[in-house]
C-alpha positions in Angstrom: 71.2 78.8 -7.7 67.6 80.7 -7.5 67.7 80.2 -3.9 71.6 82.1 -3.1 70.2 84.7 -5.6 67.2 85.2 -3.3 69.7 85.6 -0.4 71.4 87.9 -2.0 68.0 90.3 -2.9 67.2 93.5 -0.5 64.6 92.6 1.1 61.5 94.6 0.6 59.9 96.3 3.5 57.0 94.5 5.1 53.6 96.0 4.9 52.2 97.1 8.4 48.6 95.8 8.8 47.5 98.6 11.3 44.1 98.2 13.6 41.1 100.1 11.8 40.7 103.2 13.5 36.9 104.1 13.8 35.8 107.2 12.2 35.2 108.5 15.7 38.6 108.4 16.7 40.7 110.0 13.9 42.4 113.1 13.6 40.1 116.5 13.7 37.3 114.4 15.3 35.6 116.0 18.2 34.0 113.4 20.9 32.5 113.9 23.9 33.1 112.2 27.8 34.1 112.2 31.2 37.3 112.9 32.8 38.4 110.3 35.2 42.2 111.3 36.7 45.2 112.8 35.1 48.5 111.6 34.5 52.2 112.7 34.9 51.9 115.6 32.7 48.7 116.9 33.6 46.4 116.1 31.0 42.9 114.6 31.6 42.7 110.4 30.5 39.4 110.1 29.0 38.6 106.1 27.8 37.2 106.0 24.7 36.1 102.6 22.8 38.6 100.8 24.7 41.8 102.9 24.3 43.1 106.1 26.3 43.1 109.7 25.3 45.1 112.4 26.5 43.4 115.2 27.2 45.3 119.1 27.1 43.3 121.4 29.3 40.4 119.1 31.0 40.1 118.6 34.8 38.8 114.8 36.7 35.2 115.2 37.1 35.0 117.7 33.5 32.6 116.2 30.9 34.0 118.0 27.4 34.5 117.9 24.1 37.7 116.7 22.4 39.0 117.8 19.3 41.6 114.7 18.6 44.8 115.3 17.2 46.7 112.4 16.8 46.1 108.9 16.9 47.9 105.9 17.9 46.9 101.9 18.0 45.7 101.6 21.6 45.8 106.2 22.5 44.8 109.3 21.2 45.9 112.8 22.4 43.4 115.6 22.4 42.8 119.1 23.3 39.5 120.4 25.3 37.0 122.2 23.1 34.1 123.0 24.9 34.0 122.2 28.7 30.1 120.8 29.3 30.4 120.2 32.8 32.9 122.1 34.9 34.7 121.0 38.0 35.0 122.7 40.7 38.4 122.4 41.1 38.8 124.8 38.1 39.7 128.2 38.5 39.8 131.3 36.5 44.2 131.1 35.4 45.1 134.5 36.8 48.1 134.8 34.0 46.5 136.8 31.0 48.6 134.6 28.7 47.9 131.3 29.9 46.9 128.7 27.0 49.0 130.9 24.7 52.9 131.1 25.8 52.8 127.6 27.4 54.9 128.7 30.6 51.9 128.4 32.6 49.8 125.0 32.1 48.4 124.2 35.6 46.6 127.8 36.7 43.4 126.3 35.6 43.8 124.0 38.5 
């Protein structure tokens, strides 16, 4: 009888044993490296201890500083601090409001 009570129990959630996420890589961090190519949306990709972040603002070619925002098991999204080594593909966004309203993402390029 102990084992059709058992069936019968909810069962209780399963703990998630997550990958340890270096301090280097959490949220609010700020790292440093080398933008190799963008994806679909724009953003820089930037490897970092084997896993992919998504850089906002950042250019191929750009070395910057990330401030990382959120974290996933293999990728990290990030927004460009501090750009230490400029491409020359960037240029000066003509739109006074670009990086504020968001209607206007690609006039650094």
């Amino acid at each position: 009888m102990e084992k059709s009570a058992k069936r019968n129990e909810p069962k209780k959630p399963e703990k998630r044993v997550e990958a340890a996420v270096s301090a280097e890589l959490a949220p609010g961090a700020v790292i440093a490296g080398d933008i190799e190519t963008l994806d679909f949306f724009g953003q820089g990709i930037l490897h970092w201890q084997g896993r992919c972040v998504f850089v906002e603002n950042a250019l191929p070619g750009e070395t910057v500083e990330v401030r990382i925002g959120k974290v996933k098991k293999n990728f990290a999204f990030g927004n460009a601090e501090h750009i230490l080594n400029s491409s020359p593909q960037r240029l000066e966004p003509p739109c006074p409001y670009y990086g504020r309203c968001g209607g206007c993402q690609f006039q650094h390029v």
